[in-house]
C-alpha positions, 0 to 999 in steps of 0.5 A: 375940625381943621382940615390941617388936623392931624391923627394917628392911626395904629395899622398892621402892614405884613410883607410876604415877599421882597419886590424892587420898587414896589409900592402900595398906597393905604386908605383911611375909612370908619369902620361903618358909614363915612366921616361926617366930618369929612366932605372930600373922601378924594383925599384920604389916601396916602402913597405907602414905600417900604425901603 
C-alpha cells in the first residue's frame, strides 16, 4: 500500500458547547492490534477545527 493512499473513514463528532478557539485533534487506530501495514503510527493523527 502507498503512503500517499488515501481513505475514508465515517466518525460521528457531538459538540456540546461553543468554546472561541477551541480545538481538537482526531487519531485513526484499528479497532484491535495495530496497521500492519503501517510502520510509523507517529503520523496518524490530524489537527481537527470547527468554525
Amino acid at each position: 500500500m502507498s503512503e500517499n493512499t488515501e481513505r475514508t473513514y465515517a466518525f460521528q463528532l457531538r459538540i456540546d458547547a461553543a468554546v472561541p478557539g477551541a480545538t481538537g485533534e482526531v487519531s485513526i487506530h484499528p479497532e484491535f492490534g495495530d496497521f500492519a501495514f503501517d510502520p510509523d503510527t507517529t503520523n496518524n493523527t490530524a489537527a481537527l477545527a470547527v468554525n
